[in-house]
MOPAC internal coordinates of N, CA, C and O (Angstrom, degrees):
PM7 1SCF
backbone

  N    0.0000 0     0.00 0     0.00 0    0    0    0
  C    1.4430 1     0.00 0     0.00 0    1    0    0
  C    1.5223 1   108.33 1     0.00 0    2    1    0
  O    1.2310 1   127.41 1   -58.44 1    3    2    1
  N    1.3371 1   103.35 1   121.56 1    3    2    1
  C    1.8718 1   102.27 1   152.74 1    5    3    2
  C    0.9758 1   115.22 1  -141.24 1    6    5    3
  O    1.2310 1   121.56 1    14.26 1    7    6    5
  N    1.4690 1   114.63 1  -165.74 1    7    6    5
  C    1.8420 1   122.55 1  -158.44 1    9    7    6
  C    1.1194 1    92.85 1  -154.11 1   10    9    7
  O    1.2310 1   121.99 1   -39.40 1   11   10    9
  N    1.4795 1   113.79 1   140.60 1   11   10    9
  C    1.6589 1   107.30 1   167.05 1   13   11   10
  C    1.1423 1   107.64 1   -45.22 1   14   13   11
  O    1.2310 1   131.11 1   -24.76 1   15   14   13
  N    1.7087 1    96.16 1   155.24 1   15   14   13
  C    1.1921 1   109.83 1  -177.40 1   17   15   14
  C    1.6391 1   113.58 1   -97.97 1   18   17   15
  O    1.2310 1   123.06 1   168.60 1   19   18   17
  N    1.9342 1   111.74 1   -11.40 1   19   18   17
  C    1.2262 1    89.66 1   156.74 1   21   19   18
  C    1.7830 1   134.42 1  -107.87 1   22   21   19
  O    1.2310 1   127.34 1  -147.51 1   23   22   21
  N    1.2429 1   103.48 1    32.49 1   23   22   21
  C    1.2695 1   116.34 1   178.43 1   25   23   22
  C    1.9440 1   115.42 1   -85.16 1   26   25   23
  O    1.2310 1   125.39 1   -24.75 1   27   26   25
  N    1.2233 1   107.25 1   155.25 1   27   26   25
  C    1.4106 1   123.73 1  -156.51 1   29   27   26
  C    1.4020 1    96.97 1  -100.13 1   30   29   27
  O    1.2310 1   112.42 1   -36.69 1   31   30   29
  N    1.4405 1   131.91 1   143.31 1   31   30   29
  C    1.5858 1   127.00 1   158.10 1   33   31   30
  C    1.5081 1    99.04 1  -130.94 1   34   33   31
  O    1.2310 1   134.58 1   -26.77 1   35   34   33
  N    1.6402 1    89.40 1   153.23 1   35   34   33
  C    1.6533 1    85.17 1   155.59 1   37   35   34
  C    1.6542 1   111.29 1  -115.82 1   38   37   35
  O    1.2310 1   126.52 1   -14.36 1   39   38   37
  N    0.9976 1   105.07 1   165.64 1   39   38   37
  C    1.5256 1   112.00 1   179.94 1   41   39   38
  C    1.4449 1   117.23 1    -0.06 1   42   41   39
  O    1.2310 1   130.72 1    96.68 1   43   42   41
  N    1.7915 1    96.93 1   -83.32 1   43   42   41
  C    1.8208 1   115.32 1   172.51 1   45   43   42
  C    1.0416 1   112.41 1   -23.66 1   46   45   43
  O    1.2310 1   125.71 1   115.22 1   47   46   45
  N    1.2844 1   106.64 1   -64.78 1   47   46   45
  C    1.9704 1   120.65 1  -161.42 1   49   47   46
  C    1.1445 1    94.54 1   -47.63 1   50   49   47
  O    1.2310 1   110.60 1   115.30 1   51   50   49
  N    1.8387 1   135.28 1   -64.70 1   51   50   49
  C    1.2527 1   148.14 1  -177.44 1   53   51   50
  C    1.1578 1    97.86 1   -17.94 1   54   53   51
  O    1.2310 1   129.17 1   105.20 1   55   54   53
  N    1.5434 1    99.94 1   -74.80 1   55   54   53
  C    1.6334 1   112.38 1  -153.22 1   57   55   54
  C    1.9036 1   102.86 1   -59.59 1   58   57   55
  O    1.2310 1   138.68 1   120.39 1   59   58   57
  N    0.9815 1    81.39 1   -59.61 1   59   58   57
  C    1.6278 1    92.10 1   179.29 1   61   59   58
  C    2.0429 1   111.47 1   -26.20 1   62   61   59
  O    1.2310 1   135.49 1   115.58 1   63   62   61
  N    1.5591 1    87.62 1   -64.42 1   63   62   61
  C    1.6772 1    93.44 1   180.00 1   65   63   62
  C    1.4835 1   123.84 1   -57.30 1   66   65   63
  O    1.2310 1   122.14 1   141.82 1   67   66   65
  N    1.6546 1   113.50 1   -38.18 1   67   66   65
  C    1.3325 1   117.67 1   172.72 1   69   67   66
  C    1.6884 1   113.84 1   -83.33 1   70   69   67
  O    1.2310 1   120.69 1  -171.52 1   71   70   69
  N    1.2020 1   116.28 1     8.48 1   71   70   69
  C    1.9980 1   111.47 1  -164.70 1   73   71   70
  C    1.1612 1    97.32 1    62.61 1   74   73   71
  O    1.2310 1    85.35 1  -117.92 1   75   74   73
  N    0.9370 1   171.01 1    62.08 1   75   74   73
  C    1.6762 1   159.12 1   139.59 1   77   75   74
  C    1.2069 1    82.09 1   -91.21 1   78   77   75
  O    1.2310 1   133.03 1    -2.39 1   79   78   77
  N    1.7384 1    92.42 1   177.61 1   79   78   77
  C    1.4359 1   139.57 1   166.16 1   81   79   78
  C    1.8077 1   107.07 1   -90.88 1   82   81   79
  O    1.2310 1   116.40 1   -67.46 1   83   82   81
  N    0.7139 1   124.45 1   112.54 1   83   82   81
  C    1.6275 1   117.08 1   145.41 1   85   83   82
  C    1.2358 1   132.44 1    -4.30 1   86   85   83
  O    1.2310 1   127.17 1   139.96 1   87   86   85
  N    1.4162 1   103.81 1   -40.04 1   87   86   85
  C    1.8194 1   120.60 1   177.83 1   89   87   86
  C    1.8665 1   102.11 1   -58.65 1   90   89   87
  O    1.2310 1   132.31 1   132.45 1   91   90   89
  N    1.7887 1    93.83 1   -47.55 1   91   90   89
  C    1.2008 1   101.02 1  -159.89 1   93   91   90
  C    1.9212 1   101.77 1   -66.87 1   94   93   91
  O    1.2310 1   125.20 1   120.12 1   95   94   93
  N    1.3862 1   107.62 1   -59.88 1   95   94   93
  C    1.2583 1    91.71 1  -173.98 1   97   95   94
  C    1.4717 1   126.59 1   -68.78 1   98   97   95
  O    1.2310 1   120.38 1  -174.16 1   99   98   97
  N    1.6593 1   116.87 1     5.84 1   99   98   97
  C    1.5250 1   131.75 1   146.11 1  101   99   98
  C    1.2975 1   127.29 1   -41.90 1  102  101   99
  O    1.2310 1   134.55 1   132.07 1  103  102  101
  N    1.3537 1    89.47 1   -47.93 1  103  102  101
  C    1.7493 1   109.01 1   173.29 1  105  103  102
  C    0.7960 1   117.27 1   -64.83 1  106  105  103
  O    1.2310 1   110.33 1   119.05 1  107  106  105
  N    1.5488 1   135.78 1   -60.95 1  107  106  105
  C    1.4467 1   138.37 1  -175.44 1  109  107  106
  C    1.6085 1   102.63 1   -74.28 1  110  109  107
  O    1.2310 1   108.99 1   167.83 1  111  110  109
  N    0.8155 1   138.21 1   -12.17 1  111  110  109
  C    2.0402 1   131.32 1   152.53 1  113  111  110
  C    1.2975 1    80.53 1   -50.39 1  114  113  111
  O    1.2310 1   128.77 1    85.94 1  115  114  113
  N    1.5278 1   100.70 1   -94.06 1  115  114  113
  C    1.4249 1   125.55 1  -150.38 1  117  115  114
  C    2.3584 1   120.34 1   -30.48 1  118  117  115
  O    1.2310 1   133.13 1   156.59 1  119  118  117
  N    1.3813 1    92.23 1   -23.41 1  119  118  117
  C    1.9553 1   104.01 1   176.93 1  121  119  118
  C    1.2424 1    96.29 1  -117.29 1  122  121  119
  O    1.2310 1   109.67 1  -159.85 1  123  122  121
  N    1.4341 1   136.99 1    20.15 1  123  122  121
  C    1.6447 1   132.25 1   175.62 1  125  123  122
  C    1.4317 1   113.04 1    76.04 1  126  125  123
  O    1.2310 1   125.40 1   169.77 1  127  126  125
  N    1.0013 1   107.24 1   -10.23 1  127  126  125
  C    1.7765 1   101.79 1  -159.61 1  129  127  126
  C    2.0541 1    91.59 1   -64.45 1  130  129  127
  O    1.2310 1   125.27 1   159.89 1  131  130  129
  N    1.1146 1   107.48 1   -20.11 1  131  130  129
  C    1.7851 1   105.39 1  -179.65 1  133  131  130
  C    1.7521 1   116.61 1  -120.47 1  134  133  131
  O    1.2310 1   120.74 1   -82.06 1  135  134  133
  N    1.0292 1   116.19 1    97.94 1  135  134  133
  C    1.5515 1   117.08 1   159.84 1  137  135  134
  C    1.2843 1   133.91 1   -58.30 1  138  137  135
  O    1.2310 1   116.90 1   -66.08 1  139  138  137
  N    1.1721 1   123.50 1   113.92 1  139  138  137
  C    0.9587 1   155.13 1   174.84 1  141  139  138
  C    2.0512 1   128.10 1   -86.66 1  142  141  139
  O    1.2310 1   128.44 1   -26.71 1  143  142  141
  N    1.1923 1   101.34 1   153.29 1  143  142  141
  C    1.4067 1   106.01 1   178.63 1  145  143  142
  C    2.1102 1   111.75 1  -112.82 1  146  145  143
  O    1.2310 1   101.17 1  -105.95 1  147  146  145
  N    0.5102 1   151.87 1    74.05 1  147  146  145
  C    1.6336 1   136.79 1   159.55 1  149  147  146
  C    1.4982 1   120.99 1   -35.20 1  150  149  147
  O    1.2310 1   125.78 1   -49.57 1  151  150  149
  N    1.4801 1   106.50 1   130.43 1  151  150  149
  C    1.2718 1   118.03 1   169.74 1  153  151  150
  C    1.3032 1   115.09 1  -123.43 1  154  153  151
  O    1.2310 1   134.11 1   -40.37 1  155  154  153
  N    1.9354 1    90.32 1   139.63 1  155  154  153
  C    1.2755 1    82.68 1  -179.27 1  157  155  154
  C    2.0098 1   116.09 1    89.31 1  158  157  155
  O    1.2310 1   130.18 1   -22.88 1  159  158  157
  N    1.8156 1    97.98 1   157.12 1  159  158  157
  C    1.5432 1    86.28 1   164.51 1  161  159  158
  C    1.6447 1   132.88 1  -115.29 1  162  161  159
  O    1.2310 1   113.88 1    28.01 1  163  162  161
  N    1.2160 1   129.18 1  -151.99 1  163  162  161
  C    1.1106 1   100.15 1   170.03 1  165  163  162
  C    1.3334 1   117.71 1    64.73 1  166  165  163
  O    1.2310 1   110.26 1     6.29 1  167  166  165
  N    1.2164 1   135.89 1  -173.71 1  167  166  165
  C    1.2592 1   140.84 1   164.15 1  169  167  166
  C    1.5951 1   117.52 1   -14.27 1  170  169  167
  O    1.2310 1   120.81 1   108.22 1  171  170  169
  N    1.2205 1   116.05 1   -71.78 1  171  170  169
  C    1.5279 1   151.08 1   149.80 1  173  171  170
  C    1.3424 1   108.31 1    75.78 1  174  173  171
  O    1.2310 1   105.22 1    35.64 1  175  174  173
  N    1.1331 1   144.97 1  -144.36 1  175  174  173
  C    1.5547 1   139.28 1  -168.71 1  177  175  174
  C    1.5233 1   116.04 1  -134.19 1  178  177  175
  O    1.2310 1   118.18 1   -49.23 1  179  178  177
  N    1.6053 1   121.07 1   130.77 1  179  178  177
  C    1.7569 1   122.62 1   179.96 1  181  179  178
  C    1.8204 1    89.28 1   -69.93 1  182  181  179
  O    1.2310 1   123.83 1   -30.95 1  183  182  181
  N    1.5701 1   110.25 1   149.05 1  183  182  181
  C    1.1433 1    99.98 1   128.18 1  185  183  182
  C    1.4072 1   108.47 1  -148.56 1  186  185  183
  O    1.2310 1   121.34 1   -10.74 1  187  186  185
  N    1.1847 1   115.05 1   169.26 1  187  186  185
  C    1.5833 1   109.68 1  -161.51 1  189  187  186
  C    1.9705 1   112.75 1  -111.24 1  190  189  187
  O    1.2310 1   121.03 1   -95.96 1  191  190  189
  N    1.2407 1   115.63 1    84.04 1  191  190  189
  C    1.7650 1    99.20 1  -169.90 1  193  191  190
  C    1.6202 1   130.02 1   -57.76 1  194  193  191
  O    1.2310 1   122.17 1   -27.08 1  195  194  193
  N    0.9001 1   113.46 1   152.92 1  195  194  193
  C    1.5780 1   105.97 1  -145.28 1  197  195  194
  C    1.7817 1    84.00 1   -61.28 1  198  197  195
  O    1.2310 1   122.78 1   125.85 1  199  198  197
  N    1.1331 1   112.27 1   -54.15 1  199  198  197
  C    1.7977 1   107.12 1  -165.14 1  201  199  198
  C    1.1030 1   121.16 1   -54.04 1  202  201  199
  O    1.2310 1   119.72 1   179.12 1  203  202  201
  N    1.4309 1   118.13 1    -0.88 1  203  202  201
  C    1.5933 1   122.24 1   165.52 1  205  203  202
  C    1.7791 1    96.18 1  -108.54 1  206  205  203
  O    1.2310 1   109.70 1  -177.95 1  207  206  205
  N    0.8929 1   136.93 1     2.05 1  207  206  205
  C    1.5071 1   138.24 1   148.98 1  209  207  206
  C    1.7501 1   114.41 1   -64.35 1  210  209  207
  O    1.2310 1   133.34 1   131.91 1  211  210  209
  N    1.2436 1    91.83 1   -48.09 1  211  210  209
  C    1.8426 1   118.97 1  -176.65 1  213  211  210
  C    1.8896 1    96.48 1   -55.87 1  214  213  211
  O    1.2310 1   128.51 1   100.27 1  215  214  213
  N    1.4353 1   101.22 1   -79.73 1  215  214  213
  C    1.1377 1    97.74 1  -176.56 1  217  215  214
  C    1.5463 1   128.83 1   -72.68 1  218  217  215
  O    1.2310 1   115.62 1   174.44 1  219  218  217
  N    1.4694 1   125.91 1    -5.56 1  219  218  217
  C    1.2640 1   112.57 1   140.68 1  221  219  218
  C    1.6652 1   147.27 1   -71.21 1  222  221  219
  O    1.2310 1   135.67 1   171.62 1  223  222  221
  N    1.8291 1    87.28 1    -8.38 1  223  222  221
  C    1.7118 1    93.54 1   162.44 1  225  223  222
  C    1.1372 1   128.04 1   -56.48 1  226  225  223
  O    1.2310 1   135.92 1   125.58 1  227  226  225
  N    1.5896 1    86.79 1   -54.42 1  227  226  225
  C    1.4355 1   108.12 1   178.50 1  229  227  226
  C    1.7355 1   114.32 1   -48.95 1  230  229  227
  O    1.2310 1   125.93 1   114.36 1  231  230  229
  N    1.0156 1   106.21 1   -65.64 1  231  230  229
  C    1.8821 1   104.05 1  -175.79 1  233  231  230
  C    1.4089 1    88.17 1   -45.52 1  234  233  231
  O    1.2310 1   107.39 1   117.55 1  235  234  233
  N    1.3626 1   141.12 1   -62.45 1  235  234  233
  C    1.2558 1   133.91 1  -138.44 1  237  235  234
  C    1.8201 1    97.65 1   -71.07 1  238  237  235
  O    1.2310 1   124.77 1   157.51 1  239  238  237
  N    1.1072 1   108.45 1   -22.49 1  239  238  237
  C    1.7952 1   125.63 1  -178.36 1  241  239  238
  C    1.8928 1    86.53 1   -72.01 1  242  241  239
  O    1.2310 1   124.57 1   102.35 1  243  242  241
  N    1.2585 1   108.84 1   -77.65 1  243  242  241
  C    1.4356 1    96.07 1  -164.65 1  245  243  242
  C    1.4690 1   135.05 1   -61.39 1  246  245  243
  O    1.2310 1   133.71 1   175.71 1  247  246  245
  N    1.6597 1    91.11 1    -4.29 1  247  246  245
  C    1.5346 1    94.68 1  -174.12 1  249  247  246
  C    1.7910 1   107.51 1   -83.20 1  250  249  247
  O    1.2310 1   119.43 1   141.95 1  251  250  249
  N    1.3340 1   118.70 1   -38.05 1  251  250  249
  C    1.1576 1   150.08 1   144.30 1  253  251  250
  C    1.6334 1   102.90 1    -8.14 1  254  253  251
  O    1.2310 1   137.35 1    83.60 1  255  254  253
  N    1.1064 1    84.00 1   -96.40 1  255  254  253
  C    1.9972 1    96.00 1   177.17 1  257  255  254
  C    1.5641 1   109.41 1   -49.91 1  258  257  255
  O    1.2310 1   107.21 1   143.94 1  259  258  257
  N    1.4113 1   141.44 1   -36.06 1  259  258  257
  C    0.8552 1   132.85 1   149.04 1  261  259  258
  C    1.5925 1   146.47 1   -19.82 1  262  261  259
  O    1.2310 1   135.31 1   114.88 1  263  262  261
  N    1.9139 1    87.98 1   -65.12 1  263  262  261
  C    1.5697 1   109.93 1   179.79 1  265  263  262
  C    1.6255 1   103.38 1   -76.89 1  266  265  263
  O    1.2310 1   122.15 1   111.76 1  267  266  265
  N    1.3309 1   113.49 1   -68.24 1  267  266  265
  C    1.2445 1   127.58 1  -164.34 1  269  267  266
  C    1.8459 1   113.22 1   -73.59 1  270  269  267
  O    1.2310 1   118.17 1   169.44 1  271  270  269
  N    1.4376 1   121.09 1   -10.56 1  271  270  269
  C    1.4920 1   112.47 1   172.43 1  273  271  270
  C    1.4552 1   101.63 1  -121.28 1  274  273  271
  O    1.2310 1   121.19 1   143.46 1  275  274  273
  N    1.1560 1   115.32 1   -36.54 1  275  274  273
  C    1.6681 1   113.45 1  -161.42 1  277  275  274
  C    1.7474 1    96.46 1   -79.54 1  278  277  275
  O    1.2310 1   125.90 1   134.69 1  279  278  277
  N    2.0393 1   106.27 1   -45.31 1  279  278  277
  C    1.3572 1    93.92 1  -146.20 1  281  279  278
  C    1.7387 1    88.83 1  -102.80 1  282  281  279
  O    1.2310 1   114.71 1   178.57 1  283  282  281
  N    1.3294 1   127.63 1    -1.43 1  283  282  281
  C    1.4001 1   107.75 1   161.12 1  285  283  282
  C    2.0329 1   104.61 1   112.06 1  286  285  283
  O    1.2310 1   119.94 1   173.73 1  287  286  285
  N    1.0447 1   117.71 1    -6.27 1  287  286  285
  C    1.3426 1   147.43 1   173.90 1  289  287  286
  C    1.7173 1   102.44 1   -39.37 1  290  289  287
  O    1.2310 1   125.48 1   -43.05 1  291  290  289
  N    1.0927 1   107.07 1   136.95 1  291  290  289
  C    1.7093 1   113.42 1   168.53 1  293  291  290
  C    1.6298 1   113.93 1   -90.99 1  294  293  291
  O    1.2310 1   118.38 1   -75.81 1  295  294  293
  N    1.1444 1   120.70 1   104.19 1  295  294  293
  C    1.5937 1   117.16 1  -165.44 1  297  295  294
  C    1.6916 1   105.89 1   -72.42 1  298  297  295
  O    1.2310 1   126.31 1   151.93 1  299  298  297
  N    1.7363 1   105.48 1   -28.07 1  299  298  297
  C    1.4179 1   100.78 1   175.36 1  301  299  298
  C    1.9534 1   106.57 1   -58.07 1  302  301  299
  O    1.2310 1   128.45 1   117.56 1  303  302  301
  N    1.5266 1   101.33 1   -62.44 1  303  302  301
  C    1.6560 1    96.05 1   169.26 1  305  303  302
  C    1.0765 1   139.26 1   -16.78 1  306  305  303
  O    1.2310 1   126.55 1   141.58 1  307  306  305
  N    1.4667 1   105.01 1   -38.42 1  307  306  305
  C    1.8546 1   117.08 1   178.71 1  309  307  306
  C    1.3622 1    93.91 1  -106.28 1  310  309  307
  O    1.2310 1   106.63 1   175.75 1  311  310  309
  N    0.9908 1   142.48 1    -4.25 1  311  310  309
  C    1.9816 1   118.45 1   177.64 1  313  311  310
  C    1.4803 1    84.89 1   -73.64 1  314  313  311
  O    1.2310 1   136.71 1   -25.81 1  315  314  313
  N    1.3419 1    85.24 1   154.19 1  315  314  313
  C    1.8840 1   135.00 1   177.69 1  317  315  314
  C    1.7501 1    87.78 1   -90.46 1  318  317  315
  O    1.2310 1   107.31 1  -171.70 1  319  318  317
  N    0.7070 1   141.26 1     8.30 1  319  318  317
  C    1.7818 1   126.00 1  -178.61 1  321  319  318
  C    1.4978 1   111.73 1  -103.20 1  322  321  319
  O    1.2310 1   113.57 1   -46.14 1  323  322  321
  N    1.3372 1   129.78 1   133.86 1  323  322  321
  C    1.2778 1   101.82 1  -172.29 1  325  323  322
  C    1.1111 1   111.70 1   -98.65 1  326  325  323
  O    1.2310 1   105.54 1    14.60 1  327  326  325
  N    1.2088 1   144.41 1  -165.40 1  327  326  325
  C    1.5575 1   129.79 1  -131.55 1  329  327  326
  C    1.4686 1   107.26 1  -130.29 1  330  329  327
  O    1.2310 1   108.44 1   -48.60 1  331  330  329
  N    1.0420 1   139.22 1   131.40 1  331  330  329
  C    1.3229 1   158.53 1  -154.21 1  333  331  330
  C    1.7143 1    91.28 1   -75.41 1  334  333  331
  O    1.2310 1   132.52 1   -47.84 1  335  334  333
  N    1.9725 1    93.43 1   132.16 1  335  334  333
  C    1.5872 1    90.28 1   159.71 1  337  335  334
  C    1.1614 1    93.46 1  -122.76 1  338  337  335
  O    1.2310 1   138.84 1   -28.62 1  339  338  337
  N    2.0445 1    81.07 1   151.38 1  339  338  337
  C    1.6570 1   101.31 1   177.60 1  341  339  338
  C    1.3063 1   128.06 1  -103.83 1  342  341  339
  O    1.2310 1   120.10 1   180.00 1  343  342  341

């Protein structure tokens, strides 16, 4: 998946496009893992450029392949979905 890279998001949209929560892509501002733009002062406005969308897929891609192929990880374990009864 990508997005232009010169297109603008705000937060929502983020979340929206990846299924997350908001919290989540809060988080990744909030530990760097997501770049961001500010507008404005004061308070002022997130917006998120797509190429720092791009390249946080990506980490989120390699971290992925990391945990779950290299290091042996249960990907069902970590889904956010809750679990089907049979």
């Amino acid at each position: 998946m990508r997005v232009e890279d010169n297109a603008v998001f705000r937060v929502k949209a983020v979340a929206e496009l990846l299924d997350v929560s908001r919290s989540t892509v809060y988080r990744a501002i909030e530990s760097g893992e997501l770049d961001v733009l500010k507008i404005g002062t004061g308070k002022g406005a997130i917006r998120i450029p797509g190429y720092c969308v791009n390249t946080w897929i990506s980490t989120c891609s390699e971290r992925g392949y990391t945990d779950f192929v290299a290091g042996g990880q249960s990907p069902e374990a970590a889904d956010d979905e809750p679990a089907e009864v049979a």
